[in-house]
C-alpha positions in Angstrom: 83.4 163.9 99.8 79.7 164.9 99.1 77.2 162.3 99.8 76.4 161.1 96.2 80.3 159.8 97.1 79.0 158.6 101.0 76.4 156.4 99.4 78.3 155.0 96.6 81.2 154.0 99.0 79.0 152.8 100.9 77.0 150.4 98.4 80.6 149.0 97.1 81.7 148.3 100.4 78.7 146.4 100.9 78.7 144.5 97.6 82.1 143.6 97.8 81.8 142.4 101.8 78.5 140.5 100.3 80.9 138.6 97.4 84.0 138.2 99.0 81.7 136.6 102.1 80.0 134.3 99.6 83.4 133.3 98.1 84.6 132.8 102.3 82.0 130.4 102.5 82.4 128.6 98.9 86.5 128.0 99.9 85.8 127.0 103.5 83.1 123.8 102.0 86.5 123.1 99.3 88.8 122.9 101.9 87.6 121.8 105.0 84.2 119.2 103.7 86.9 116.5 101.3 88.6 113.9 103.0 90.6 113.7 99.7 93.4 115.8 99.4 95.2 114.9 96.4 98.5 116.6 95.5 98.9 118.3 91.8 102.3 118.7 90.1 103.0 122.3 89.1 103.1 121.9 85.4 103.1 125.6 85.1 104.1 125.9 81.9 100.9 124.2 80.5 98.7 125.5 82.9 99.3 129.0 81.6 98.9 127.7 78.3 95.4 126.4 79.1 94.6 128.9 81.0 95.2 131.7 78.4 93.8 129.5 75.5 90.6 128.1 77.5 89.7 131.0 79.5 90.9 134.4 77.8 90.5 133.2 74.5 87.5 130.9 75.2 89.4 128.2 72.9 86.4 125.6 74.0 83.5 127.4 73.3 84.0 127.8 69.8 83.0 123.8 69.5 79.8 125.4 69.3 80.7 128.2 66.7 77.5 130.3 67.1 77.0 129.9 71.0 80.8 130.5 71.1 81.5 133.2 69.3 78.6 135.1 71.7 80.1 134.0 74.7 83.5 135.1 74.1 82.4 138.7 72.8 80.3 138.9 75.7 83.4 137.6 78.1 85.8 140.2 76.1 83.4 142.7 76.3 83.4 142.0 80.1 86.9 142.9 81.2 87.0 145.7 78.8 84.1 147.1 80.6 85.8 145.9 84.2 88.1 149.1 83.2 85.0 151.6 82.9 83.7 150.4 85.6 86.6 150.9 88.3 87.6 154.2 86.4 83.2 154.9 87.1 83.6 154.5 90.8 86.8 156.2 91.5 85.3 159.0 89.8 82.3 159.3 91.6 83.9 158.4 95.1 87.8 160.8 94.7 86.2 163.0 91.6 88.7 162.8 89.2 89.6 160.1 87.0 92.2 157.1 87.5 92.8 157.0 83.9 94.5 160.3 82.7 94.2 161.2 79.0 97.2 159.5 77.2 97.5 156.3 75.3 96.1 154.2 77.9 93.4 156.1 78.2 92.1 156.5 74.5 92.7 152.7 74.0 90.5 151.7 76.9 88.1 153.7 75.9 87.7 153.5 72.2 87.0 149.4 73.4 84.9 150.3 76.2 82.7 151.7 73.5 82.9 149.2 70.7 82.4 146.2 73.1 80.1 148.2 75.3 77.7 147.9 71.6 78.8 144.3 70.5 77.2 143.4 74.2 73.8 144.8 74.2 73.6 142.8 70.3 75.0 139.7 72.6 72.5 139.6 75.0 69.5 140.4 72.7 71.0 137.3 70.4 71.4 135.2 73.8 67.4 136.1 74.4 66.7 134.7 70.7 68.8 131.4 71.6 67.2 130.6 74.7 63.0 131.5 74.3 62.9 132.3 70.6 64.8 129.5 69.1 64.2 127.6 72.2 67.4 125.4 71.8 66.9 122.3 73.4 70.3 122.0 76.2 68.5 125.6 77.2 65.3 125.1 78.4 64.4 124.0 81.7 67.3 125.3 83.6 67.5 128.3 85.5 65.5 130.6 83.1 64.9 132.9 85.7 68.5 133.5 86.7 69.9 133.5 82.7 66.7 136.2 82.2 67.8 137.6 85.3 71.5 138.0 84.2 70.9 139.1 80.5 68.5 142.0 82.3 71.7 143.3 84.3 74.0 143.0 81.5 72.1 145.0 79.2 71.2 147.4 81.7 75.2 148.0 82.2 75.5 149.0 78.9 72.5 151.0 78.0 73.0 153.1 80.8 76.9 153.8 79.6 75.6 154.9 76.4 72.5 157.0 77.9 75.7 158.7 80.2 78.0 158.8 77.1 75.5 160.3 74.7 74.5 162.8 77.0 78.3 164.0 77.5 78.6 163.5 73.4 75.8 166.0 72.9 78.0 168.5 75.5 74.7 168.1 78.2 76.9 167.2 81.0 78.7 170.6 80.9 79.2 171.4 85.0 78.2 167.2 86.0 80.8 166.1 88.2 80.6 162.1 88.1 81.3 161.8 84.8 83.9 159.5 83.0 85.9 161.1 80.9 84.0 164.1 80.5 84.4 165.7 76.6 86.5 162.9 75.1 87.1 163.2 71.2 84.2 161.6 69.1 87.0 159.4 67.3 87.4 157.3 71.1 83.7 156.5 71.3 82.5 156.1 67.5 78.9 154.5 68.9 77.9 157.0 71.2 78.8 159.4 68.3 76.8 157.7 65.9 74.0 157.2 68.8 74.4 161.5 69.8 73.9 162.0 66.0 70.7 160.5 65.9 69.0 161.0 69.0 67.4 164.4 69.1 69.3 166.3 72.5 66.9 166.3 75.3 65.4 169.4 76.7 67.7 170.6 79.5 65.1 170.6 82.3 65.1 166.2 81.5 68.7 166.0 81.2 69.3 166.0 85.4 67.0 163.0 85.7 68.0 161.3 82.7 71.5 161.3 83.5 71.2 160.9 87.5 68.2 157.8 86.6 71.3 156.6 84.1 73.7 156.9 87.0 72.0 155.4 90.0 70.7 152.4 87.8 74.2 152.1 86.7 76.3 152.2 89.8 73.2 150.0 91.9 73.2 147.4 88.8 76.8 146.9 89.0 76.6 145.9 92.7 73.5 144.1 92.5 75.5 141.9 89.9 78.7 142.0 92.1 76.6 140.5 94.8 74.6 138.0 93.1 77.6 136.6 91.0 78.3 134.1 94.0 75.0 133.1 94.8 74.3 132.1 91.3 75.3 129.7 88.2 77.4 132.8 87.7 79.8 131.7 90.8 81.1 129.8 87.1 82.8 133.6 86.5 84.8 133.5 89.9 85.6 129.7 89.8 86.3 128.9 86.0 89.5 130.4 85.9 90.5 128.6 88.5 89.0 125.4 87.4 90.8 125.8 84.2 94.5 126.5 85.6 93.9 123.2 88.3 92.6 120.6 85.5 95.3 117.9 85.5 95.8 117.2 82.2 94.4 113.8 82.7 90.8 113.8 82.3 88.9 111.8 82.9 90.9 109.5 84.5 89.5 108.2 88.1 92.3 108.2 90.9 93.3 104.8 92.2 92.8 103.6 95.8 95.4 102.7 98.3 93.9 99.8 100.0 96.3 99.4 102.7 95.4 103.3 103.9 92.0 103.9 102.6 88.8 103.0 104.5 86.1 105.3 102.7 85.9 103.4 99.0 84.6 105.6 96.1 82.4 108.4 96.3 79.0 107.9 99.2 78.5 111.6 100.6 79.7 115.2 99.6 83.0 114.2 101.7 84.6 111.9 99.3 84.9 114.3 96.2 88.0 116.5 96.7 88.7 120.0 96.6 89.3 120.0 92.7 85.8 118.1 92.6 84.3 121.4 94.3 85.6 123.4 92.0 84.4 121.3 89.3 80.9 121.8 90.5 80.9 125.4 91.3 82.6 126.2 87.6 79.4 124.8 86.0 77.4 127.1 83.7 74.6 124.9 83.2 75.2 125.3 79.2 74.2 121.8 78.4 76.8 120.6 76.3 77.7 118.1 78.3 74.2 116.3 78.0 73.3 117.7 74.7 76.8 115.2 73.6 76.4 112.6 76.0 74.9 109.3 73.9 73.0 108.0 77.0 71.2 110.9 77.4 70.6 111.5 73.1 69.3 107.6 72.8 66.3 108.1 75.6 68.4 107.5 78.8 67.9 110.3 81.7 71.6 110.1 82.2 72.4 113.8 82.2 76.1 114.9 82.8 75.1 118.3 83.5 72.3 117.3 86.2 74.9 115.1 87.8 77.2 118.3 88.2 74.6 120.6 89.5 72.8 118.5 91.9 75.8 117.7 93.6 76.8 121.0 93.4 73.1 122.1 95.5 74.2 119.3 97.5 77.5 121.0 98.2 76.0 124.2 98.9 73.0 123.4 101.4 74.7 120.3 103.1 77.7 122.9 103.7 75.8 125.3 105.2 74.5 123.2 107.7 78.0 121.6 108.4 79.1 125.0 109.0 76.7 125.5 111.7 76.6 121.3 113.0 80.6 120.5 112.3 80.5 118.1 115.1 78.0 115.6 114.2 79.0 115.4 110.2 77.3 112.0 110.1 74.2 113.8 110.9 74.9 116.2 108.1 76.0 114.6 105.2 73.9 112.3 103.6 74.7 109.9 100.5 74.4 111.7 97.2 73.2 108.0 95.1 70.0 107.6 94.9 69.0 110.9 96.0 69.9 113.1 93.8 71.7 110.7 91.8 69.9 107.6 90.3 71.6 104.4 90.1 70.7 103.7 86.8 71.6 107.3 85.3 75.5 106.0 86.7 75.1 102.6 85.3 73.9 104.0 82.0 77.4 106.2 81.4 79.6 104.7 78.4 82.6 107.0 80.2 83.1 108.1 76.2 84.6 111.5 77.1 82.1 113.3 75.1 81.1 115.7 78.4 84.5 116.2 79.5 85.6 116.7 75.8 82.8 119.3 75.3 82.6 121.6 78.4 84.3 125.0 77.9 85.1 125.2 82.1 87.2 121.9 81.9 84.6 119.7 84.5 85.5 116.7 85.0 82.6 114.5 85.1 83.7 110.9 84.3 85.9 109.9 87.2 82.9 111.7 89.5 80.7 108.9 87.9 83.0 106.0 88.6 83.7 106.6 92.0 80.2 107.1 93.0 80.0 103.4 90.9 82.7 102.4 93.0 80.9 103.3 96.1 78.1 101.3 94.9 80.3 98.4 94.2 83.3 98.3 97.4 80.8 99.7 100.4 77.5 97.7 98.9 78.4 95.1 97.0 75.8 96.5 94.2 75.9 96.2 90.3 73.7 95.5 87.2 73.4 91.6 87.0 76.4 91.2 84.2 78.5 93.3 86.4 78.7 90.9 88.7 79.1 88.2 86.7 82.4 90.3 84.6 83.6 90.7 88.4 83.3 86.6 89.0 84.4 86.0 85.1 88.2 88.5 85.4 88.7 86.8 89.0 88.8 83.4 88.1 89.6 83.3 84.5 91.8 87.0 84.4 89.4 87.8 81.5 85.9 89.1 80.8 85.0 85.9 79.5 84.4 82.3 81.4 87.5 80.2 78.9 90.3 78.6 80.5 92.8 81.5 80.4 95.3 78.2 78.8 93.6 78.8 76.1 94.4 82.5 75.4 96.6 82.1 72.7 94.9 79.4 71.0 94.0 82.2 67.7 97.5 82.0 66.8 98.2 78.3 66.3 100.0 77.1 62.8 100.6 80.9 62.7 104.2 81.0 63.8 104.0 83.6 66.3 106.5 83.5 69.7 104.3 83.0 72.4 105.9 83.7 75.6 103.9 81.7 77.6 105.4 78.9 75.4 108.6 80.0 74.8 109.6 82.1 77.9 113.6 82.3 76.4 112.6 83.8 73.0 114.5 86.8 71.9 111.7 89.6 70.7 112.0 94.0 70.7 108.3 94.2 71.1 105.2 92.4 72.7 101.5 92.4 70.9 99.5 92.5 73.4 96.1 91.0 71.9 93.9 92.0 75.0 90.7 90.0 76.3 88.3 90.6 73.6 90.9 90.0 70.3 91.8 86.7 72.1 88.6 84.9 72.5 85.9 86.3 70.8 85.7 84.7 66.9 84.6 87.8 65.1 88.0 89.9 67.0 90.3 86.7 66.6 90.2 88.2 63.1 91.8 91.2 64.1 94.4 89.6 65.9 95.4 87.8 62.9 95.8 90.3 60.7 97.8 92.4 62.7 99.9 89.3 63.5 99.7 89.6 59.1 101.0 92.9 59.1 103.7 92.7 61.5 105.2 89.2 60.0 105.1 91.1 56.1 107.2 94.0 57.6 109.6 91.9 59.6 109.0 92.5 63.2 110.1 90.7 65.5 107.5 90.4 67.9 105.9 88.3 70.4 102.7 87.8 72.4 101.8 86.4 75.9 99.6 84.0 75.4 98.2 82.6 78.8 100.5 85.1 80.9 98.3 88.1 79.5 95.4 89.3 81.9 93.1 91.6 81.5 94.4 95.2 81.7 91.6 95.6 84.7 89.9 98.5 82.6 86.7 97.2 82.8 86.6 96.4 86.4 87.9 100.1 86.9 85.4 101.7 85.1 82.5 99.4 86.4 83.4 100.7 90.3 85.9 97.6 90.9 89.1 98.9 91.7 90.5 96.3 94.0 89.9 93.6 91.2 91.2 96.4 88.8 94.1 96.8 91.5 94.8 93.0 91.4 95.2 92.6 87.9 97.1 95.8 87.0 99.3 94.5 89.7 99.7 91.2 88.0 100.6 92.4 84.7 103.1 94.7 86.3 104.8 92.0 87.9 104.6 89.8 84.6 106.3 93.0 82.8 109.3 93.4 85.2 109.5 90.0 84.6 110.0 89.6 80.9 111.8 93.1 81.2 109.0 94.3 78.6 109.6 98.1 77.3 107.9 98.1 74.0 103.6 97.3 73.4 101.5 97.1 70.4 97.5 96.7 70.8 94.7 96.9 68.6 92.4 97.4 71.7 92.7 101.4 72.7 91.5 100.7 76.4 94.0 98.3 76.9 96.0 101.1 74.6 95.0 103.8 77.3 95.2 102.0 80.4 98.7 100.5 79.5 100.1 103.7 78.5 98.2 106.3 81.1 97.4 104.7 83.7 100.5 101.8 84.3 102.9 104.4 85.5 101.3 104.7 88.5 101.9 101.2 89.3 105.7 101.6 88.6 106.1 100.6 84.9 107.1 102.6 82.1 105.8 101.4 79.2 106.1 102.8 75.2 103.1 101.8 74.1 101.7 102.3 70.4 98.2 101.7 69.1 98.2 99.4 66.0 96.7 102.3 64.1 99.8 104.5 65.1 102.0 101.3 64.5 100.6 100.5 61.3 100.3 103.6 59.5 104.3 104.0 60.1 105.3 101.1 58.7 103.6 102.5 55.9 104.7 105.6 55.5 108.4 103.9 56.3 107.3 101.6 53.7 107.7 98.9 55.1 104.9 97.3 53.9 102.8 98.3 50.6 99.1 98.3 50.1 97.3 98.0 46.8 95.1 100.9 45.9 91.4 100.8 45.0 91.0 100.3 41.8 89.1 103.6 40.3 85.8 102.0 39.4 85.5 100.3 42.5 82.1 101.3 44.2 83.8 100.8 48.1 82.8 103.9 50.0 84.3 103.9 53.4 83.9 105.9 56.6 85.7 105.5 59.7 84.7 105.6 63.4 86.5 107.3 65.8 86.7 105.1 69.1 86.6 107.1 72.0 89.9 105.6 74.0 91.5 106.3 71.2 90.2 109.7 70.2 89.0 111.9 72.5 91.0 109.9 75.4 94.8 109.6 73.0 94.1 112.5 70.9 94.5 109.7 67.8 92.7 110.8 65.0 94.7 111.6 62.0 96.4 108.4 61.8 93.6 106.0 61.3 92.5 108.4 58.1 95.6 108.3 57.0 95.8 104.4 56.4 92.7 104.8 54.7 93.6 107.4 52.6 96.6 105.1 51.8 94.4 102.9 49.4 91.4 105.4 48.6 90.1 108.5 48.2 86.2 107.3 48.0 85.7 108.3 52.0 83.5 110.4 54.0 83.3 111.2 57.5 80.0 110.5 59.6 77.9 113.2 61.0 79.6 113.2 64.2 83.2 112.3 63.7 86.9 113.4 65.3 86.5 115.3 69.0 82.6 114.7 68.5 82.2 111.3 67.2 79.7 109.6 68.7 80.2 106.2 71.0 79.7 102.9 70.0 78.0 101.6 73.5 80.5 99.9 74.6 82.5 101.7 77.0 83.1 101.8 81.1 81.8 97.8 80.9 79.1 98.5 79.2 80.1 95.8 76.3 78.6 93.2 79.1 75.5 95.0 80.3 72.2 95.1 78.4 71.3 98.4 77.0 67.5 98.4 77.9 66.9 101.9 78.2 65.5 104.1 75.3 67.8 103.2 71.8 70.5 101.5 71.1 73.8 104.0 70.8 75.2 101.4 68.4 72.3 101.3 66.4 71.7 105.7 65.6 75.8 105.6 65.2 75.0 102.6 62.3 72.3 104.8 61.3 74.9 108.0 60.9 77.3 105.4 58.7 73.9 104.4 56.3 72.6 107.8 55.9 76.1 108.3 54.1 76.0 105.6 52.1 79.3 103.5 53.5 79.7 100.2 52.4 82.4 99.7 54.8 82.4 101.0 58.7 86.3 100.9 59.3 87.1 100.5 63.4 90.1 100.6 65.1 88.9 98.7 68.7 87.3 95.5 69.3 84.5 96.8 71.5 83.5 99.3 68.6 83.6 96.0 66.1 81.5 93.9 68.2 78.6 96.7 68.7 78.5 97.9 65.3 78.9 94.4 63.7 75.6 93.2 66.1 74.0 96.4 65.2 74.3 95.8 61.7 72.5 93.1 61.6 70.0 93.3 63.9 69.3 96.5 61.9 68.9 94.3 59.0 72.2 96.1 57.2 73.8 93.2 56.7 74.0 93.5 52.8 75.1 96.7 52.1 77.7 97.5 55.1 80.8 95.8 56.5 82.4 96.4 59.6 86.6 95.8 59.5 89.3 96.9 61.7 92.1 98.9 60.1 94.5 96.1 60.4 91.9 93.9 58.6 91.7 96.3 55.6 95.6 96.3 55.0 96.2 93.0 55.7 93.9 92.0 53.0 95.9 94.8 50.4 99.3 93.9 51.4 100.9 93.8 47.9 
């Protein structure tokens, strides 16, 4: 071993100590900082799946097609290089080659070469993106690191072909550290093409060219080996790993076992759990959380991604002292709201999905944002003004809203429907629940009777709860209130086992989601449809017939996607589908499906005041005019109230309608 071998060996060894040291220290905060340590079911068969189509494939990033496809070349382009590179070392530290000529061989490094080319265009498009273009989710964060980064990968690469073209143009004749020394042009087309072109260099240049190559090389690689942990580019270690622990329910915030728990939501870097951590040190600082998040694109400084990362610094400086300090963690960890995190960037988060939906590493910011509200609210007893009053309003009255609960089922009198509550012996195969909103507000009472419509004309036998229905406890849960959220789940449970209830139809999708996700943990199994779902086969059963538009009616309609019901229940196709059931005059908004945007309303924000910047419900009304609708179809209460208040505060009120699905059949039913 000569001691061009010595000092490679050497440099490695040190690299790798330096990351595997870093990654020591990143584990040890995971494991030994959370007081949570939630178990995860193995589900291996879809975590493969996810894994393979999220990570290896980069199936997320191509919601951003551009940005996408130059991340996932650059990612491919990456492990087919990770062969060169060991094959590079083990030359230059054994001299000979790991890969033997063969099949192998030639494959590996017929790819090296292609990729090695599609890389160096990569980064010099990723350079345009971020200070040519200037996109906006770009600037301001990290531009020294993501400079810093592009400079090493490009360097990688150039000084592979500067190595390569040299041995192309037979300069390296006698060289020892050279990867496959003389290979056939046909395995590396680029440095072919490049050897071609490039007048040879005199032979008295070609030792420092190809030993500057080499040392710039081998020193870049573990330069970028050690940095990689120390970085945003930890995301490269901890993604994968992110991606194979998700759980399949996102953003869904754990519940609280009162009788064992004493730390209540999310104060200090201690109450996030391991998965959290990982979830904070997979973040690439892309943006596309807050480039999505309606907050933050309507003037509110809510950003998802600065909620992520400045936990994450929190993570990494507060652990490095509790590493040194572990016994006096008091003295350690301090509370992460406030400082960092403003109050008012928590209370301003619809919990629509849109981050979660978006990020390519799987992070799962909303339930992050509701602990950290329930902290607020169980430890402090602090909440925006109409918080508190929704808190007072579900305890006494089980709902939202200050009406004697007696009066619940008071929208379906001289209707004919079974009301339980009523009529506790009545035979029925499945129960409408109507939810808060459908029951007492006017505009939503509408709803209610034209499901109750529906369902009579196709001869379901159906009935509701009347003044035994309670609030699902969604929008306690996703205001910070578990133990009221605990108390009424608990409730309902009881009133299910009760009435030996299997079988649920809703027009509200966070009663939908929290009924059919979130139930079973309380001991209740539940089959649960959406009215959309519901509605749309009865249809297609025909069951029921609706009339079609006539062909020179003028009724253009569009359709908003509500976020329980979308991006949370995957529901899009069947909504459409009703639609397209009676006419073929519809377009989608400019944000629609997986990226529609919110209507406001969500994680109790339908009884806060929206202060702060614009109005989400009035630039999602804006989307619908600059189409042209006539009619804004919805398929959830909360969405109907804030579009219906936006279009008329918006002065709209002539040319655009707001109506449920089940109001549009109902009022076709042939």
């Amino acid at each position: 071993m000569n001691l061009v071998s010595v000092l490679v060996l050497a440099g490695i060894l040190i690299a790798v100590f330096a990351f595997f040291y870093k990654l020591y220290e990143i584990l040890w905060d995971a494991i030994k900082i959370p007081l949570k340590k939630p178990r995860m079911k193995l589900d291996l068969g879809r975590r493969i799946y996810i894994l393979i189509r999220n990570v290896f494939l980069q199936g997320k990033l191509f919601k951003d097609p551009f940005a996408g496809i130059m991340h996932a070349l650059m990612f491919w382009g990456f492990i087919v290089f990770g062969a060169y590179s060991i094959d590079f070392f083990y030359v230059t530290i054994f001299a000979h080659q790991l890969f033997s000529p063969g099949i192998l061989s030639d494959i590996i490094f017929f790819t090296v070469n292609i990729f090695a080319g599609i890389v160096i265009a990569d980064v010099i498009y990723a350079a345009v993106r971020r200070w040519g273009l200037k996109i906006k989710r770009y600037q301001g964060f990290n531009g020294f690191e993501a400079a810093f980064i592009l400079v090493l990968i490009g360097l990688l690469m150039l000084t592979y072909f500067v190595m390569s073209v040299l041995d192309m143009q037979g300069l390296l004749a006698g060289y020892t550290f050279v990867v496959r020394s003389g290979a056939p042009h046909y395995l590396e087309p680029i440095s072919y093409a490049l050897a071609s072109i490039i007048p040879k260099a005199p032979s008295s240049y070609v030792y420092y060219i190809f030993w500057s190559a080499f040392w710039i090389h081998a020193l870049d690689f573990m330069v970028f080996l050690i940095y990689i942990p120390r970085s945003k580019h930890l995301h490269l270690f901890a993604a994968p790993f992110n991606v194979l622990f998700s759980t399949g329910t996102q953003a869904r915030p754990l519940p609280i076992d009162f009788e064992k728990e004493t730390r209540f939501g999310a104060t200090d870097i201690r109450d996030f759990t391991w998965k959290d951590y990982f979830d904070f040190y997979s973040c690439t600082e892309c943006g596309r959380c807050t480039d999505n998040c309606p907050a933050n694109m309507t003037g509110k400084t809510l950003s998802p991604r600065d909620i992520i990362w400045d936990i994450r610094e929190t993570v990494m400086a507060q652990g490095k002292e509790y590493r040194k300090n572990r016994d006096n963690p008091d003295e350690v960890f301090k509370t992460v709201i406030g400082d960092p995190i403003l109050e008012k960037d928590l209370w301003s988060c619809t919990t629509c999905m849109a981050c979660v939906e978006q990020c390519p590493v799987m992070i799962d910011h909303v339930p992050k944002i509701i602990d950290m509200r329930r902290s607020l609210v169980l430890n402090q007893g602090k909440a925006p003004k109409e918080s508190l009053d929704l808190f007072r309003n579900i305890e006494s009255y089980a709902s939202p809203y200050a009406i004697d609960p007696s009066t619940r089922g008071d929208w379906a009198e001289n209707l004919d429907v079974v009301n339980l509550s009523k009529n506790p012996d009545a035979n029925y195969d499945v129960l409408y629940w109507v939810g808060c909103v459908a029951s007492y507000d006017r505009r939503n009472q509408d709803i209610a009777k034209s499901v109750t419509k529906i369902l009579k004309k196709a001869g379901v036998n159906f009935a509701i709860l009347g003044s035994m229905e309670k609030c699902t406890g969604d929008p306690a849960r996703r205001t910070g209130n578990e133990y009221l959220a605990d108390m009424m789940i608990k409730q309902n449970v009881e009133t299910f086992k009760e009435k030996k209830i299997h079988k649920v139809i809703t027009a509200c999708p966070h009663c939908f989601n929290s009924l059919k996700n979130e139930y079973k943990e309380y001991g209740v199994e539940l089959e649960v449809y959406h009215h959309s779902e519901y509605i749309n086969r009865l249809i297609s059963d025909k069951k029921i017939s609706v009339k079609a538009l006539t062909s020179d009616s003028s009724e253009k309609y569009t359709y908003h996607d509500s976020c329980y019901l979308g991006r949370y229940n995957k529901i899009y196709d069947a909504p459409r589908e009703i639609i397209g059931s009676f006419t073929e005059n519809f377009e989608e908004m400019e944000k629609n499906k997986s990226k529609a945007l919110c209507c406001g309303a969500g994680g109790g924000r339908l009884w806060m005041q929206e202060t702060e910047g614009t109005m989400v419900s009035h630039k999602r009304i804006e989307m619908a005019d600059k189409i042209n609708a006539s009619t804004v179809v919805t398929a959830c209460p909360y969405c109907m109230t804030m579009l219906d208040d936006a279009r008329k505060t918006t002065n709209r009120e002539d040319k655009m309608n707001i109506q449920d699905l089940s109001e549009v059949i109902a009022k076709r039913l042939e």
